[in-house]
C-alpha positions in Angstrom: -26.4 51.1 13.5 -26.2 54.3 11.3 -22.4 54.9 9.3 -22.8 58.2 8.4 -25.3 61.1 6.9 -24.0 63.4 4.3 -26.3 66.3 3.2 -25.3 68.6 0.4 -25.3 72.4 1.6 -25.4 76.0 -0.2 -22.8 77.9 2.1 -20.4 75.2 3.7 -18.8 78.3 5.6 -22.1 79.2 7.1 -22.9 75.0 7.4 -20.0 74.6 9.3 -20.0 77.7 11.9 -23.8 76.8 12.5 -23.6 72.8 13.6 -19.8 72.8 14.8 -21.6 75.3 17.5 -24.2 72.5 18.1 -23.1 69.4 17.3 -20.0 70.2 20.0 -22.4 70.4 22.5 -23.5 67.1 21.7 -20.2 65.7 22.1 -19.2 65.8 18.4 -15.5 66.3 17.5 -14.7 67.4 14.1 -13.4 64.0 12.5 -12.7 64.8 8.7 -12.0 68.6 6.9 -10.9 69.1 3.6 -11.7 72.2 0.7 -15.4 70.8 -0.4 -15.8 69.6 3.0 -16.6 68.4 7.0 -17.7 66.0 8.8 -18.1 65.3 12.9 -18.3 62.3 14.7 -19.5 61.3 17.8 -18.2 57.3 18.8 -19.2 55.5 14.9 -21.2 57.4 13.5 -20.8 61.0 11.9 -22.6 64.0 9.6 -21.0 65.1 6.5 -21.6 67.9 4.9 -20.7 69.1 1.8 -20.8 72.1 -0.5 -23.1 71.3 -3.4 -22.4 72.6 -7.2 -23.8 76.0 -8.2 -25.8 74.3 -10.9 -27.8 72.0 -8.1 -28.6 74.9 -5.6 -31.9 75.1 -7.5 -34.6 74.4 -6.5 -33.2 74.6 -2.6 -33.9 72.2 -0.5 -37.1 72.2 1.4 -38.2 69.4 3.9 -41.3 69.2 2.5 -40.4 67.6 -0.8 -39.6 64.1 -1.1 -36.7 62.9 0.6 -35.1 63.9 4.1 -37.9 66.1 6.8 -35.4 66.2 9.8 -32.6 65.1 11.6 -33.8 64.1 15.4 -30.9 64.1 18.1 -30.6 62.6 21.9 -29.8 65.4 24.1 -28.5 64.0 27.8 -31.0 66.2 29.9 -34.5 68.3 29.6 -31.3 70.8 31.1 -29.3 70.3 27.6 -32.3 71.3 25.6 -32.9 74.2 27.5 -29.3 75.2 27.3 -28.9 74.5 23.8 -32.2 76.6 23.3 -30.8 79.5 25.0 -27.2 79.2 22.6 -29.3 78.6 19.9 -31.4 81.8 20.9 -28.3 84.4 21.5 -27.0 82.9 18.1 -30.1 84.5 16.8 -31.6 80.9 15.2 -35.6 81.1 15.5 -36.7 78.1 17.8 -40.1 76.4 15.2 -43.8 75.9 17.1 -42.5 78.8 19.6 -45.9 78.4 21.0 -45.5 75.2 21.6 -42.0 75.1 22.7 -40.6 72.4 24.6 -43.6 70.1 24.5 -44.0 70.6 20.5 -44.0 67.2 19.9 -46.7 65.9 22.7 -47.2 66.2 26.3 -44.4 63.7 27.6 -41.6 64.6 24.6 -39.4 67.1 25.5 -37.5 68.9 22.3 -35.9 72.1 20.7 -36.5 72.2 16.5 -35.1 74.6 14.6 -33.4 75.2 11.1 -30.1 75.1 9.4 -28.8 78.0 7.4 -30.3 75.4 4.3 -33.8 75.0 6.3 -33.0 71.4 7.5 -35.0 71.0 10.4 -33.3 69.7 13.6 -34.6 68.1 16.4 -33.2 67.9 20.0 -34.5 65.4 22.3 -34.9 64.7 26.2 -34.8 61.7 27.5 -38.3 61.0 28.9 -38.8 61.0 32.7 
């Protein structure tokens, strides 16, 4: 069973605004606040984020170095994804493999990806029929 995730971010502000918006959604709860600082759980486990040092912000991040590609998350329903598309949508977030989009990852897996304000992929899953 996964603790906890903590990723370093460039704007905790921004950070904040953009997953309290989805991770609520997913039946988050904000769990821990502080200056540097959030985190939101969901039953055990729970993201951090964290605002990283001005002398670490570059290079930025990009999934395609070594280390973390994505974060991949259950949604309840194929309904949830296309809800949390629309949000994400009217939020003004650009939904990745548009052409593609909700069968991205294969015929039978039903998903949203998009990006963080830092480029951290995200994945939203169905569960399959």
């Amino acid at each position: 069973m996964l603790h906890h995730i903590e990723l370093y971010v460039s704007d905790l502000q921004r950070t904040a605004l953009f997953w309290e918006g989805f991770l609520t959604e997913l039946g988050y709860e904000i769990y821990q606040k502080w200056d540097k600082g959030i985190s939101f759980r969901h039953e055990t486990a729970y993201l951090v984020f964290v605002q990283a040092d001005e002398r670490f912000m570059n290079p930025p991040y990009d999934r395609r170095r070594v280390g973390l590609n994505h974060l991949a998350f259950h949604a309840q329903s194929r309904e949830q994804v296309d809800k949390v598309t629309a949000m994400l949508k009217v939020r003004g977030v650009q939904i990745l493999y548009p052409d593609k989009h909700p069968y991205a990852g294969g015929v039978n897996h039903y998903a949203v990806y998009f990006e963080d304000p830092d480029r951290i992929k995200v994945e939203l899953v169905a569960p399959e029929l």
